[in-house]
Every structure is written in structure tokens, then in C-alpha cells.
C-alpha positions as CSV (number, residue, x, y, z in Angstrom):
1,X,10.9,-13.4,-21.3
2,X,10.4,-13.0,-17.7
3,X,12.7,-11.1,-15.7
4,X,11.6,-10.2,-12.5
5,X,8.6,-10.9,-9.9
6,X,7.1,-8.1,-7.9
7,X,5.4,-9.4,-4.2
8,X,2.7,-7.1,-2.5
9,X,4.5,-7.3,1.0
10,X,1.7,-7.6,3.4
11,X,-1.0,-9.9,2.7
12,X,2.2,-11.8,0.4
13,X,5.0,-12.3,2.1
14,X,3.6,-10.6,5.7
15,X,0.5,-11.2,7.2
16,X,-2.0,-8.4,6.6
17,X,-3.9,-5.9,8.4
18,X,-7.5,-8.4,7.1
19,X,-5.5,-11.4,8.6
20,X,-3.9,-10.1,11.8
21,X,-3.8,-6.7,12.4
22,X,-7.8,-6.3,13.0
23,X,-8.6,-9.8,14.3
24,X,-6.1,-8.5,17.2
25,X,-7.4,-5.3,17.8
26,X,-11.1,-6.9,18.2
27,X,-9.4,-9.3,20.4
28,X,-7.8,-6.5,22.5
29,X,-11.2,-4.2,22.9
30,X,-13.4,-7.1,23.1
31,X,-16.0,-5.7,20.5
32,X,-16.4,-6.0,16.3
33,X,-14.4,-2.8,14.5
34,X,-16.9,-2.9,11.6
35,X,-17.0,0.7,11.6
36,X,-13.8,1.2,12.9
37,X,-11.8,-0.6,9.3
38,X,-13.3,1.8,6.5
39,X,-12.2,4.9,8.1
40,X,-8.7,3.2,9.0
41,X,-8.5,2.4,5.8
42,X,-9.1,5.5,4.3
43,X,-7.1,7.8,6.2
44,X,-4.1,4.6,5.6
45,X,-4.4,6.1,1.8
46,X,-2.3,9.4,3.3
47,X,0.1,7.4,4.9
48,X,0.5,5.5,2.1
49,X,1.2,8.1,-0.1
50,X,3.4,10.4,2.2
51,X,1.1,12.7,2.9
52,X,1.0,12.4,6.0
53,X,3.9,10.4,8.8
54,X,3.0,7.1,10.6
55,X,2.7,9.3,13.6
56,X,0.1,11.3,12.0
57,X,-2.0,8.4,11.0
58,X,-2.2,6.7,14.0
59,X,-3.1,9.9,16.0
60,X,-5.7,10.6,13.0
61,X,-6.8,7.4,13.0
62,X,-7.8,7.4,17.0
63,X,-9.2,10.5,16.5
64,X,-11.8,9.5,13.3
65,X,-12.7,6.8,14.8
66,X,-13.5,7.6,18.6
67,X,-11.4,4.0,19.5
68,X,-10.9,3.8,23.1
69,X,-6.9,3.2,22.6
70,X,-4.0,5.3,22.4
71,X,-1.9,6.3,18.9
72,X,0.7,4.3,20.7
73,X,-1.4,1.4,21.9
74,X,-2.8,1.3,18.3
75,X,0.4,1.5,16.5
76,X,1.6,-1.2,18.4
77,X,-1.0,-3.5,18.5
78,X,-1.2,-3.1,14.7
79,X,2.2,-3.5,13.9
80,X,2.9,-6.3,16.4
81,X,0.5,-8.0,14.9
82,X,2.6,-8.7,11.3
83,X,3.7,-12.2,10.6
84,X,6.3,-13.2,8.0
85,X,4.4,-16.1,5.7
86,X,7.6,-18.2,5.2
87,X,6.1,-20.6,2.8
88,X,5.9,-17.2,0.3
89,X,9.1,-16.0,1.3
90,X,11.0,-19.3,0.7
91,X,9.2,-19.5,-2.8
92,X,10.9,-16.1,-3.5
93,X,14.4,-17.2,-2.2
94,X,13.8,-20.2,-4.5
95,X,12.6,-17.5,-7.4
96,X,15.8,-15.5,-6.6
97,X,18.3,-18.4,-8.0
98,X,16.6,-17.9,-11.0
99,X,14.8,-14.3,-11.5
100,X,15.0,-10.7,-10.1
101,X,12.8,-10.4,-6.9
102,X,11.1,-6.6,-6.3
103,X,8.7,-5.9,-3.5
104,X,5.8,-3.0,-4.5
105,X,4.2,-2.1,-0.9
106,X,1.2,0.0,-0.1
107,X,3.3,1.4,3.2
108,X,3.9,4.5,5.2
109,X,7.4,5.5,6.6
110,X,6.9,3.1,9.2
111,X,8.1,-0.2,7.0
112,X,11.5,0.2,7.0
113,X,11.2,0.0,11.2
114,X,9.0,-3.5,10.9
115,X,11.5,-4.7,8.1
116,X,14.0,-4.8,11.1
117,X,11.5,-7.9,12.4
118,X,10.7,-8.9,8.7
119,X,13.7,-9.1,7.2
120,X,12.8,-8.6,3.4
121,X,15.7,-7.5,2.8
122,X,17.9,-10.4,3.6
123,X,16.5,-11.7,0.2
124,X,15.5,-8.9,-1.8
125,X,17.9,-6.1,-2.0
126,X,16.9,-2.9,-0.4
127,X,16.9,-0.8,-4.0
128,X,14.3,-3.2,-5.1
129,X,12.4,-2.7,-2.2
130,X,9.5,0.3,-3.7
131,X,7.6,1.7,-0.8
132,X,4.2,3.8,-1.7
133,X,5.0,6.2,0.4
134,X,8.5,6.9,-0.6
135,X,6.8,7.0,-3.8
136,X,4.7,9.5,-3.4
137,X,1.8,7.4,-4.6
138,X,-0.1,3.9,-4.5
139,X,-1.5,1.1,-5.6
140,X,-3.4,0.9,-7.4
141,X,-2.9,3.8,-9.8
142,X,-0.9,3.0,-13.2
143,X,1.8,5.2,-12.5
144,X,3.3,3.6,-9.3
145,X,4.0,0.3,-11.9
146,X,5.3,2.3,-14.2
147,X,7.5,3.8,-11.7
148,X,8.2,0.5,-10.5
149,X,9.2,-1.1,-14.1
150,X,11.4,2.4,-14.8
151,X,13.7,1.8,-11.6
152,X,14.1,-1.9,-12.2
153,X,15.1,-1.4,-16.3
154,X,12.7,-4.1,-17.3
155,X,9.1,-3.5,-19.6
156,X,5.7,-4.5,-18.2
157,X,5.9,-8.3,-20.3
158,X,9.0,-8.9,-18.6
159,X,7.3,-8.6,-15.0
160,X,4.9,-10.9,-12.8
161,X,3.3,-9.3,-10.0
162,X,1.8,-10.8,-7.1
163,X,-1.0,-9.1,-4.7
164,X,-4.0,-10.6,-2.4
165,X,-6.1,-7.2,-3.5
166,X,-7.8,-8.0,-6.9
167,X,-7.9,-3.9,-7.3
168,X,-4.3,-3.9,-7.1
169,X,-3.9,-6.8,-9.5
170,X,-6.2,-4.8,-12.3
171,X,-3.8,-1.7,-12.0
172,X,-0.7,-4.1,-13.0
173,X,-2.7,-5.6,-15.7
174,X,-4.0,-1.9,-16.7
175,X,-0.2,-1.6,-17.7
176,X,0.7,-4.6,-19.2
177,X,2.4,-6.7,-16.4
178,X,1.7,-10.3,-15.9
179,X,-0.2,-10.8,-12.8
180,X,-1.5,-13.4,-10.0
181,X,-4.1,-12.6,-7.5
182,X,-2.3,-14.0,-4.3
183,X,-4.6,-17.0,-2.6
184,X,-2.5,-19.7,-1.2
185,X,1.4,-20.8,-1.7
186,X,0.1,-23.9,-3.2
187,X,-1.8,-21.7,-5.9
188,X,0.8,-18.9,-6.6
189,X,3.8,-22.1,-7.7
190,X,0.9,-23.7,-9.9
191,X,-0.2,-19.8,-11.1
192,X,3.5,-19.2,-11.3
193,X,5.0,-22.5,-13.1
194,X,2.1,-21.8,-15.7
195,X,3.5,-18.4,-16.6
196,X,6.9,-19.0,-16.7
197,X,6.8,-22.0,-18.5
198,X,4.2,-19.9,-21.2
199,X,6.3,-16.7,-21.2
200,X,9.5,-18.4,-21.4
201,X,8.9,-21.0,-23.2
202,X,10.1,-23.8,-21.3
């Protein structure tokens, strides 16, 4: 039986780096970031896992990739860019009536300062809220779900997780957890009223 749902918070419920964050910084040097995105990317897999602060990264990042901006300038025109996707968040404030709601994030220490614009927390509790970098590792190796099951009490057939990255989906299923690669809201409630009414036999 299905206990909980775990959302990927950017990309799910908060626009993603793919869908606002680059598109904005292209818009702001006037030029394609091609180049620019795989090394981002890359060094984002420090952050992600702690290694390194969001400080760090962003000062890494300019420096790796020879982009005429600022660590500031970048930082905020990355993070500025973040939207909250309401039609995902009021299908998990409809969820919540009903199931447990976790959030698994690929994130640096600099989430819990955009959750004050976010607000994930005003329907997911804050110990349910499992940050990569808190974590000391990321999606999408198998132990951050199992880490993730442990602290919420509940085994990997008792889950659904929800991502846009079909990598990260794989790792969930790797485990055991029921999973839906994230495409649309329309898709995730017909993805999601299949499962639930399978697993729990409705």
C-alpha cells in the first residue's frame, strides 16, 4: 500500500535550471551557453553533494567557464530565475489529505534561502524535506533513496517518486520504489491515479 510520494523539487514542483535558469542567462549575455551548461553542470555535482558551499560553486562556476558575469550576478540570475509550478504543488496539497508528501532535491546549501520564496514547506513539513547536499550525496545513486525511505519509516513499495530526469527515475526504480518520469500535471494525475488505484487496490 502506498504511503507516501516523493517530488524532485526543481523541474516538479519549481521550475528548473533546463526551463528558466539558462534560457535567462542567454537572455542576459545575448549569446547560446552551449558550452557554458556541461561544465555548470558538473561542478553543480559538488554542490550538490556538500562538497563544496553555494559560494564556492558559483565562484567555480565563473571561473571554469570564462562567463563574462560575476559569482554574484550568476547566483542571482540563476536563482531568480526559479518559478513555483502551482498546478504540481496544488496536486500535492490535494495528495497530502490523503498520503505522506517528501521532497528528494538534488540542491546545495543554498535551498533552504530560495524555500523562503518557494514555500515548500507550507505543505510539506520541513523533516520531510531531504536535501542532497545535506545528505552528503545525490541523485541518482541508490543510497540517497535508501536514505530517503530510512528517515521516512516506510519500504521502497510503499513509495512513488516523481522526477523530470529519467536518470534519476532509474535510481528509484534500481531500489524498488514506484516511479513517474515527471512530463506534464495532466500526465503525472493520470500516471498517478493508475498506481494508486493498482497498489492500493481501489
Amino acid at each position: 500500500m502506498i504511503k507516501v510520494i516523493i517530488f524532485d523539487n526543481n523541474g516538479v514542483l519549481v521550475t528548473s535550471n533546463e526551463e528558466t535558469g539558462f534560457p535567462a542567462l542567454e537572455k542576459i549575455i545575448g549569446e547560446k551557453i552551449n558550452d557554458f551548461i556541461p561544465i555548470y553542470n558538473k561542478i553543480a555535482e559538488e554542490v550538490d553533494e556538500g562538497k563544496i558551499t553555494t559560494d564556492e560553486f558559483f565562484r567555480k562556476a565563473v571561473i571554469k567557464t570564462g562567463i563574462n558575469l560575476t559569482p554574484e550576478e550568476l547566483r542571482t540570475i540563476q536563482y531568480g530565475s526559479f518559478r513555483r509550478k502551482e498546478e504540481v504543488i496544488n496536486i500535492a496539497k490535494e495528495l497530502s489529505k490523503e498520503y505522506e508528501i517528501a521532497v528528494l532535491s538534488n540542491f546545495g546549501d543554498g535551498y533552504w534561502e530560495l524555500n523562503k520564496k518557494w514555500q515548500i514547506d507550507e505543505f510539506v513539513p520541513k523533516n520531510k524535506i531531504f536535501v542532497s547536499y545535506q545528505m552528503g550525496i545525490r541523485k541518482p545513486f541508490p543510497e540517497i533513496y535508501l536514505k530517503t525511505l530510512d528517515k521516512l519509516g516506510v519500504k521502497p513499495d510503499e513509495a512513488i517518486f516523481i522526477d523530470d530526469k529519467s536518470e534519476f527515475i532509474k535510481g528509484a526504480e534500481s531500489v524498488g520504489i514506484n516511479s513517474i518520469l515527471f512530463t506534464s500535471p495532466k500526465e503525472l494525475k493520470k500516471q498517478l491515479k493508475y498506481i494508486l488505484e493498482n497498489e492500493n487496490g481501489k
